[in-house]
C-alpha positions in Angstrom: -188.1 26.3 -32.6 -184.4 27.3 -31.6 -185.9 28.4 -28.1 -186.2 24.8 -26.6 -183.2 23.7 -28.6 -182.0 22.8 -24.6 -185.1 20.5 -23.9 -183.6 17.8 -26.4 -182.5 14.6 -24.1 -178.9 15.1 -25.5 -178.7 18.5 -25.0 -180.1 18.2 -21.5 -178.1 14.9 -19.9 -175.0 16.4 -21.7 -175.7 20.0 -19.4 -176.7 17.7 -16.2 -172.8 15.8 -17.0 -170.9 19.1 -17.1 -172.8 20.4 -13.9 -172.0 16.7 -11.9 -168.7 17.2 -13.3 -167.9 20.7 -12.2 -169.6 20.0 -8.5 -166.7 17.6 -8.6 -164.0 19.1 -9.8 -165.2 22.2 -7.3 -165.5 19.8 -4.5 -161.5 18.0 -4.7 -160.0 21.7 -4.9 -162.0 22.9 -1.8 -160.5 19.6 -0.3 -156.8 20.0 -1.4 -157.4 23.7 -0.1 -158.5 22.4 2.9 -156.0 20.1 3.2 -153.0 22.4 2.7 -154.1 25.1 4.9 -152.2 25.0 8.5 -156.0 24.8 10.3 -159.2 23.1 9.7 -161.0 25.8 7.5 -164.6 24.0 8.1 -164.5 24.0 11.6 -162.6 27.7 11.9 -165.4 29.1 9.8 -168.6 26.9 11.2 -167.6 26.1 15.0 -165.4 29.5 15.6 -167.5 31.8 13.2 -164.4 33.6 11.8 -165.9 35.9 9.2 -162.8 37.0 7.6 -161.6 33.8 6.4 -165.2 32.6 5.6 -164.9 35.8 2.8 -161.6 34.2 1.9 -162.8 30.8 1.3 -166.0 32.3 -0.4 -163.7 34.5 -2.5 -161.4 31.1 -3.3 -165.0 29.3 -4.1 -165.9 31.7 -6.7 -162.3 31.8 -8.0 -162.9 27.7 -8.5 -166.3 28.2 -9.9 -165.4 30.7 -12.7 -162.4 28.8 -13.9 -164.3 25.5 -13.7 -167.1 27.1 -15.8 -164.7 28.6 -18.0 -163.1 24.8 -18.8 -166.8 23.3 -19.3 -167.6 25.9 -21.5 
């Protein structure tokens, strides 16, 4: 029975809490990012379609993630 230990209601809000809260806390350090940055990163990377700073902010977003993980965990 250890296989759908994760279907118990507990077990299952308390994983749908720590993935609302680590959209979050991914969310307000894209902002700050964004907001520190000399130039609009969302409209460099979506209106001017700069690659190279698209793999930055992808490579900042996976930074974010892993640490973020690493804290719910």
């Amino acid at each position: 029975m250890m296989g759908i230990e994760w279907l118990r209601p507990a077990a299952f809000l308390g994983s749908i809490l720590y993935a609302l809260i680590g959209v979050v806390i991914f969310w307000l350090c894209f902002v700050i990012i964004d907001k520190i940055t000399p130039t609009d990163l969302w409209a460099e990377i979506v209106e001017k379609q700069n690659v190279a700073l698209g793999m930055v902010v992808a490579a900042m977003c996976l930074g974010v993630s892993i640490i973020v993980a690493a804290a719910i965990h």
